[in-house]
C-alpha positions as CSV (number, residue, x, y, z in Angstrom):
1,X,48.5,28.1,-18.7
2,X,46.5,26.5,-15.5
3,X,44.3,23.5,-16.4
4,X,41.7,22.2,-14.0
5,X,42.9,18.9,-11.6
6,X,40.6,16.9,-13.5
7,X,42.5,17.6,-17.1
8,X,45.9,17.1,-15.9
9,X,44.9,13.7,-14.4
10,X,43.1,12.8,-17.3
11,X,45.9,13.8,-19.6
12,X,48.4,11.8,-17.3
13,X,46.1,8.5,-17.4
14,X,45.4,8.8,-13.1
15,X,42.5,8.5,-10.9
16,X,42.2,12.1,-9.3
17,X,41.0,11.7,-5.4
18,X,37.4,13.7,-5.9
19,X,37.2,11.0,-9.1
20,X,38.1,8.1,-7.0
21,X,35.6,9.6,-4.3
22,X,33.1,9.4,-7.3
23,X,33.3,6.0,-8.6
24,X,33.3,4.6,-5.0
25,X,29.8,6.2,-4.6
26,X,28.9,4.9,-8.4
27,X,30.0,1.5,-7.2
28,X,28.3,1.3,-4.3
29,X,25.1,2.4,-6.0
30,X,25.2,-0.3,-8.8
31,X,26.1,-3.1,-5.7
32,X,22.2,-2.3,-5.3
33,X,20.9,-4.0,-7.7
34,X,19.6,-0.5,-8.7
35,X,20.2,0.8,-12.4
36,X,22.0,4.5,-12.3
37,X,21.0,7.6,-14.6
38,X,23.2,10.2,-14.9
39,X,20.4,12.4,-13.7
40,X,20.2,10.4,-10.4
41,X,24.3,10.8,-10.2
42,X,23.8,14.3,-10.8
43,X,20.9,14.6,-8.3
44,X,22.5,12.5,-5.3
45,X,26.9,13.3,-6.0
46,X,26.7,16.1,-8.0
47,X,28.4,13.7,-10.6
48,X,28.2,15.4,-14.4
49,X,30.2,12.5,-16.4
50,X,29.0,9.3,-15.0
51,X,30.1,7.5,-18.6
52,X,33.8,8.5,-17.6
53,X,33.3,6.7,-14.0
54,X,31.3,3.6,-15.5
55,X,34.3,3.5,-18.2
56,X,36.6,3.2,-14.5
57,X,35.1,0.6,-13.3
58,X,34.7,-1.4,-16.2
59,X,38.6,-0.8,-16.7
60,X,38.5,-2.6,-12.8
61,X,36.5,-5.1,-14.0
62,X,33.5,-4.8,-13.3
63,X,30.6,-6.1,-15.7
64,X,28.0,-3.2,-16.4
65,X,25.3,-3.1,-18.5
66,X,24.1,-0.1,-20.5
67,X,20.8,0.3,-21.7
68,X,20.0,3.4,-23.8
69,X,16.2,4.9,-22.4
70,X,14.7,6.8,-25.1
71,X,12.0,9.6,-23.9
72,X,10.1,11.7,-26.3
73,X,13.5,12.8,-28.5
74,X,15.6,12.5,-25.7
75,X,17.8,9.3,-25.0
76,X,19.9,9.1,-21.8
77,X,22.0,5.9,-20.8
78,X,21.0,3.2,-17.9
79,X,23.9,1.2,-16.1
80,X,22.9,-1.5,-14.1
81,X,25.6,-4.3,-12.9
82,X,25.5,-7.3,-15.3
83,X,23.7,-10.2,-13.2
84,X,24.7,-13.8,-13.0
85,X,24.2,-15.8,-16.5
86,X,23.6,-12.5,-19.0
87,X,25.6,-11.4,-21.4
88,X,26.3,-8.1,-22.8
């Protein structure tokens, strides 16, 4: 049975390189000061699980805020980096 490189690096607990690749673009986003979409990750890196690479940088240490955006019936999430003095 093949599984897809993304599967067998998540089932091994590892940072596959196009991942990595991925969360250093995430990362450098957020150092911004912008807040990040996953329609705007989608749009710009072609990223479809920007939750999974938040969830990597928050395992690195990083502080990141979520904020969930409702529109109409849809809600999507918002990650900006936390700032000086807030808390989660």
């Amino acid at each position: 049975m093949l599984i897809a490189a993304h599967d067998w690096c998540a089932q091994r607990n590892v940072l596959c390189p196009d991942a990595a690749i991925d969360t250093e673009d995430v990362l450098a986003y957020l150092k911004t000061g912008r807040a990040l979409t996953p329609r705007v990750a989608l749009d710009r890196w072609g990223i479809m699980r920007l939750a999974a690479r938040v969830k990597e940088l928050r395992y690195q240490g990083l502080k990141i805020d979520t904020h969930l955006v409702s529109f109409g019936r849809k809600r999507y999430a918002q990650y900006a980096i936390e700032r000086e003095g807030e808390q989660r």
